[in-house]
Each structure stands twice: as structure tokens, then as C-alpha cells.
C-alpha positions in Angstrom: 86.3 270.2 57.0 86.0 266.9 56.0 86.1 263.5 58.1 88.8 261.7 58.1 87.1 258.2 58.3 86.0 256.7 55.1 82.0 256.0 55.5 81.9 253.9 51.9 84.0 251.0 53.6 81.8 248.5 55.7 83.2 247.4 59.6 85.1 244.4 58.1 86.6 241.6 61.0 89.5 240.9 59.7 90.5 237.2 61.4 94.3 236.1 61.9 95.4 232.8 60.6 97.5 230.7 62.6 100.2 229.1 60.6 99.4 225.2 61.1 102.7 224.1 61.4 103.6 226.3 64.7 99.9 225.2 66.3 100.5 221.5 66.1 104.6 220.9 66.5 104.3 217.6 65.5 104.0 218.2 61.4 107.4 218.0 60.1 108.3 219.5 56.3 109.8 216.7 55.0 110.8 216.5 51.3 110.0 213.3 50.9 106.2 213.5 51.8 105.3 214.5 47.9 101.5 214.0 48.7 102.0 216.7 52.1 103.5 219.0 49.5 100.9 219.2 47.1 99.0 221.1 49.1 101.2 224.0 48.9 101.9 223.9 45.2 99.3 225.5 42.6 97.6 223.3 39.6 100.5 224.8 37.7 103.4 222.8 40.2 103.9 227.0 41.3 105.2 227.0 45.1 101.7 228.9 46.9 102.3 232.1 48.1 102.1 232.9 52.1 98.7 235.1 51.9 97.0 231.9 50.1 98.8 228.8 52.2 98.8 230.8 55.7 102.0 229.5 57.0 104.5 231.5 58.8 107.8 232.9 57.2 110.0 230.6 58.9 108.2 227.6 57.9 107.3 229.1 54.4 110.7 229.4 53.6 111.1 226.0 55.2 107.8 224.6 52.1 109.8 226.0 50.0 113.4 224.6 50.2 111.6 220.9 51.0 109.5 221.5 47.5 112.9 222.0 45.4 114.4 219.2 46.9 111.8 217.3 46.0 111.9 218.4 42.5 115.3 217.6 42.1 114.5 213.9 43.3 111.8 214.0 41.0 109.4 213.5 43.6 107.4 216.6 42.7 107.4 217.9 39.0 108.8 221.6 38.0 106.1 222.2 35.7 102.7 220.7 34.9 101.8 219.6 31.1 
């Protein structure tokens, strides 16, 4: 019989990250903050994903309607050259 726990994986500690936006209430997404919302786009103007930004899915969802509006107001840019 074999064991069913895996003896090649090390005891990782995995730590939770706290999305930043529901720790301190008072950030607000706003679309017109384009220098707030370049921290959640990549080099390539891509939105960030969840994993790498660590925000909630609430307020991901949120980054990610305020980061099209500002494209459209050409506050952000769609692609970068």
C-alpha cells in the first residue's frame, strides 16, 4: 500500500492576499485617475489578471470597466507601440 501524501512536495505556507481596495475603503476606482490605473495594466496596456494584481472579484471587475472607459477617453491607450 502506498501513502497517500506526496513526500517530494516541501510544507509550503501559502499566505492570503487582501484585496487593497476592501482593506482601506477610502480608494475609489475612478476612470479618470489614468496614473492609479497603470498599476493594473501590463507594459503591453493588457488589463492585469486577479492572481497578479490581488484585488477581489468585485472590485476587479470594477479595474476593469474604469480602464475601458478610460481608453475610450483616451486617457489610457488600447495598445502599446
Amino acid at each position: 500500500m502506498r501513502d497517500n501524501n506526496n513526500n517530494n512536495k516541501k510544507n509550503v505556507v501559502v499566505r492570503q492576499r487582501h484585496c487593497s481596495f476592501c482593506v482601506n475603503k477610502k480608494i475609489e476606482i475612478d476612470y479618470k485617475d489614468s496614473t492609479f490605473l497603470r498599476r493594473f495594466t501590463s507594459s503591453f496596456a493588457k488589463i492585469v489578471p486577479r492572481h497578479r494584481s490581488g484585488v477581489c472579484a468585485k472590485h476587479q471587475r470594477e479595474l476593469a470597466t474604469a480602464i475601458k472607459r478610460a481608453r475610450v477617453m483616451a486617457l489610457l491607450p488600447f495598445i502599446q507601440r
